[in-house]
N, C-alpha and C positions, 0 to 999 in steps of 0.2 A: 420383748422380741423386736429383732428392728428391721425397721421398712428396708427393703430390699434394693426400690429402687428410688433414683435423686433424679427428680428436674430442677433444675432450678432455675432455669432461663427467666422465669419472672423475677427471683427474687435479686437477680443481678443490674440493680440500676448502677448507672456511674456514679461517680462523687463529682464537683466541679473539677475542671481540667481546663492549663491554659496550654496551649502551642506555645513550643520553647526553638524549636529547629525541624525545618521538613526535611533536612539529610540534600533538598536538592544540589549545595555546590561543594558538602563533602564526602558525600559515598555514605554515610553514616544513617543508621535506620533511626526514623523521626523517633522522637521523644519527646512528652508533653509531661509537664510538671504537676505532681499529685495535690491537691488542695485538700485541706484536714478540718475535716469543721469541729467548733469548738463544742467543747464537752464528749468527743468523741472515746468511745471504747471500742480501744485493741485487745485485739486475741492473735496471741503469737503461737502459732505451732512448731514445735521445735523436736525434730528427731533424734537430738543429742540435745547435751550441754555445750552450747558454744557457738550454734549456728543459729539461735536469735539473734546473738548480737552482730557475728559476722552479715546478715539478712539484714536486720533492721533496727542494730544499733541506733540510726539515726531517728529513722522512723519512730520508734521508742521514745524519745527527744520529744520530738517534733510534737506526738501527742500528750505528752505530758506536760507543754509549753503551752497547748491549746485547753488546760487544765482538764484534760481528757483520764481516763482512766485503763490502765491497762492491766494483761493478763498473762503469763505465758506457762505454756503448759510441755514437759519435756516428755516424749514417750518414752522414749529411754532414757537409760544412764550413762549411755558410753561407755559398757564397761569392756567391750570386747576386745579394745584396742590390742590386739598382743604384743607389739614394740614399745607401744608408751606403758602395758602394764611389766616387762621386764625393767625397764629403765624406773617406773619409779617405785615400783614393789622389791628393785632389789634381787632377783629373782632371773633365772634362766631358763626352768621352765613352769612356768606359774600353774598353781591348784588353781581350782574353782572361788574355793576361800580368798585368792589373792584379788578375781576378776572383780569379788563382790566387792572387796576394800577399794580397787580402783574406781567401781561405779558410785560409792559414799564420796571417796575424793571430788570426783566431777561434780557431785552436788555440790558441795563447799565451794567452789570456784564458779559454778552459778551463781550462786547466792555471792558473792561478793563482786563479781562481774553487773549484777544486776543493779547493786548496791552503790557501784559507783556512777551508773546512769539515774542513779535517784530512785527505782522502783523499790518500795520496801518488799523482804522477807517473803510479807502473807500473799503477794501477786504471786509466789512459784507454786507450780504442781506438778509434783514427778508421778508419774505413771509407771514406772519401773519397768517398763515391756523387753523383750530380749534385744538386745542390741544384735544387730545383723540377722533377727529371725523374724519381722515386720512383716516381709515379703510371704512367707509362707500360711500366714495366720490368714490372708486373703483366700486360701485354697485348700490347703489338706488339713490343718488344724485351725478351719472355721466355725466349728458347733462343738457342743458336746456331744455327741455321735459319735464322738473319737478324743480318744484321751490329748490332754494338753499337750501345748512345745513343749518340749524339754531344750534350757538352752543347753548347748555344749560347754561353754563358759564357765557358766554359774552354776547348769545343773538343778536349775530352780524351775519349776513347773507353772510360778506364780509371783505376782509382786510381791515384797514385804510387806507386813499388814499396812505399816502407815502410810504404804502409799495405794490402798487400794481405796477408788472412790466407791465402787457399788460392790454389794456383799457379793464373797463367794468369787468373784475375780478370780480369773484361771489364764495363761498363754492360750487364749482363741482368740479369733477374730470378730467372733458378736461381741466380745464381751469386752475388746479395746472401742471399739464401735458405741458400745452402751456406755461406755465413760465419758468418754468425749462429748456423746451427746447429752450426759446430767453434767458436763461443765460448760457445754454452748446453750444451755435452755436453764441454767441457774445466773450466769453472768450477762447475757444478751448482747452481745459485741457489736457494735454495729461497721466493725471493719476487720476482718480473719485475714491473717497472712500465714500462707500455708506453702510449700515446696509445690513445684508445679510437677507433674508426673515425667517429664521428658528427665528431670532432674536426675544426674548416671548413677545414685547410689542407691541400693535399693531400695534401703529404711523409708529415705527423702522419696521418692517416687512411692511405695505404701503409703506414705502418710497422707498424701493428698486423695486418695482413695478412701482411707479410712474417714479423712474431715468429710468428705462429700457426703458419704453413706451417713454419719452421725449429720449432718445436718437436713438430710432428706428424715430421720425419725422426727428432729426438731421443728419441721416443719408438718409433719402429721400431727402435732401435737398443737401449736401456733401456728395456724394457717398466713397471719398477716407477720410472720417472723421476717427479719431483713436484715441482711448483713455486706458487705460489701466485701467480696473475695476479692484477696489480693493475692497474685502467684510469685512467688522467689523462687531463684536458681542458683545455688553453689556449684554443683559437682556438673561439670559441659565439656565433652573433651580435654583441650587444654584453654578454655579461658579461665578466669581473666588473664590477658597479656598486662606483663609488668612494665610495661615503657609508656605508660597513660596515666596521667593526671585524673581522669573521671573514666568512672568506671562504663564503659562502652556495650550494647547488648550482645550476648554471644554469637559469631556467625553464625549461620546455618539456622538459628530456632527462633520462630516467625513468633511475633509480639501477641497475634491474635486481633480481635476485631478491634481493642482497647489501644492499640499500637503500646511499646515501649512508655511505662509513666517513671520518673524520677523523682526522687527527693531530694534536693540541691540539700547541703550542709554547708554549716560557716565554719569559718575555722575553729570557733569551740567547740562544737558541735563534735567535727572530725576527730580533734583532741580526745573529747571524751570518751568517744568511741573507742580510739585505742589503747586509751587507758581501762575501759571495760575489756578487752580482749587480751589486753595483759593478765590480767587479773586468769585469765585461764595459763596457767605456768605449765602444766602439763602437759599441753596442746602446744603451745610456744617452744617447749625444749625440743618435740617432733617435729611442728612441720609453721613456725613461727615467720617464714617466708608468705605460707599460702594465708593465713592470716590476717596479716597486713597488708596481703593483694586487695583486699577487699575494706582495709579504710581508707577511702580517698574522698573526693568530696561530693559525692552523690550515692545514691541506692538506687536499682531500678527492683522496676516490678510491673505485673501485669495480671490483665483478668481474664481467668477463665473464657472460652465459648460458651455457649449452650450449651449443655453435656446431660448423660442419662446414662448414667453405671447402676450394677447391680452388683452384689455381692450377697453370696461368695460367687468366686469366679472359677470355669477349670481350669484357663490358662493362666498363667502369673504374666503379668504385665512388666513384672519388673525383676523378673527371674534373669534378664540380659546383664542385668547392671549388679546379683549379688554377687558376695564373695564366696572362695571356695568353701564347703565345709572346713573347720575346725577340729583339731582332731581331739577326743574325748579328755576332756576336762578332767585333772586331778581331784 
């Protein structure tokens, strides 16, 4: 059963950080450079296939250069895309059958996205959860009190077996909750990069809900548990702006008490990066602009406040940023 609620205000110490610009002579909100210590273990959250590396392709790098180890864990598959699954299923108006073929596709393009940043095979873990149904698993299909999502998509009520970590795995919300939390209290990350909740899409905005709550069970469990939350941002009105060499903090969405931290990249680094984001063809032949807005020669990222959520919740937090229903699934 899992703890309902997360403080974690103690278990958010910094990592070192240097002062790289306080923004005073060009309008630009400071930013201090992220320091990785060595033998460091990342845990990557990823609401799709695609957006670790778009997040922290570098980062990825970075700790595996500090011969760190890392982890990354996808909730979904991506499979809901309805434009990319016409385009490459072929298809005009795609069954359920097609959605699922498109979310095995996205596997195979993790896996060799990941492959070409060096992390082997056995670091993936797909969670299969519904793509665009994250949000609601917060709220009306939280328990079993009430029968599972059903996606519209897929039409699947549950992951496939191979991807279910704890038995009996159903579309709820405890029970993406209880996974996460037997991969954060089997692997022990001592640095989680997660979507930060302002983030506009709804999955990315759930999922930083769902890590909290799995890491407040983890910590009922290991009291002296420690990880270093790190927050990323993809989906921000319209940033990033494309006319910037380094990727600049979104206007308007305040760093938090950690201010703005970056990851400089060198030029291999960057390289590599978008040669792993290649590697997702599917996502490139869509939207292979927004992309490569996000290799340039830095990453930023940020920590959490203090925070105290509970789950399940009655309000959805991130009901602003889903998509519309889907209409029923062949």
């Amino acid at each position: 059963m899992s703890l309902r609620v997360v403080a974690l205000a103690a278990s958010l110490a910094a990592l070192p950080i240097a002062a790289t610009d306080d923004g005073a002579s060009t309008g630009v909100p400071r930013t201090q450079t992220l320091a990785i210590e060595d033998g460091a273990r990342l845990l990557v959250i990823s609401p799709h296939p695609d957006d670790e590396v778009i997040a922290a392709g570098g980062l990825i790098q970075r700790v595996r250069t500090a011969h760190g180890d890392v982890r990354v864990v996808y909730l979904t598959d991506g499979e809901s895309y309805q434009a990319g699954v016409r385009i490459e299923e072929h298809v005009a108006d795609p069954k359920s059958s097609d959605y699922r073929v498109y979310g095995v596709h996205r596997q195979h393009e993790a896996r060799a996205a990941l492959e070409a940043l060096g992390v082997e095979r056995g670091a993936l873990t797909f969670l299969g959860f519904p793509n665009d149904g994250l949000s609601r698993l917060m709220t009306t299909y939280w328990s079993e009190r009430r029968n599972a999502f059903v996606s519209p998509y897929t039409r699947r009520d549950r992951p496939r077996p191979s991807e279910i970590v704890v038995p009996a795995t159903r579309y709820r919300g405890e029970d993406l909750t209880q996974e996460l939390a037997a991969i954060i209290g089997s692997f022990h990350p001592t640095m989680l990069a997660v979507p930060r909740k302002e983030d506009q899409h709804a999955d990315h905005c759930a999922a930083w809900y769902f890590t909290a709550d799995a890491l407040g069970d983890v910590r009922r469990v290991e009291a002296d548990f420690h990880a270093d939350v790190l927050n990323y941002v993809i989906h921000f009105n319209s940033w990033p702006f494309e006319d910037e060499s380094a990727l600049l903090p979104p206007p308007d969405l305040p760093a938090g008490p950690s201010g703005w931290l970056t990851v400089p990249l060198t030029a291999a680094e960057a390289a590599r990066k978008r040669r792993a984001l290649q590697k997702y063809e599917s996502q490139m032949r869509m939207m292979d602009w927004f992309l490569m807005t996000f290799a340039r020669r830095n990453e930023l990222f940020s920590r959490p406040p203090a925070f105290r959520i509970v789950l399940p919740i009655a309000r959805n937090p991130c009901a602003a940023f889903a998509e519309p229903a889907a209409p029923r699934a062949k």
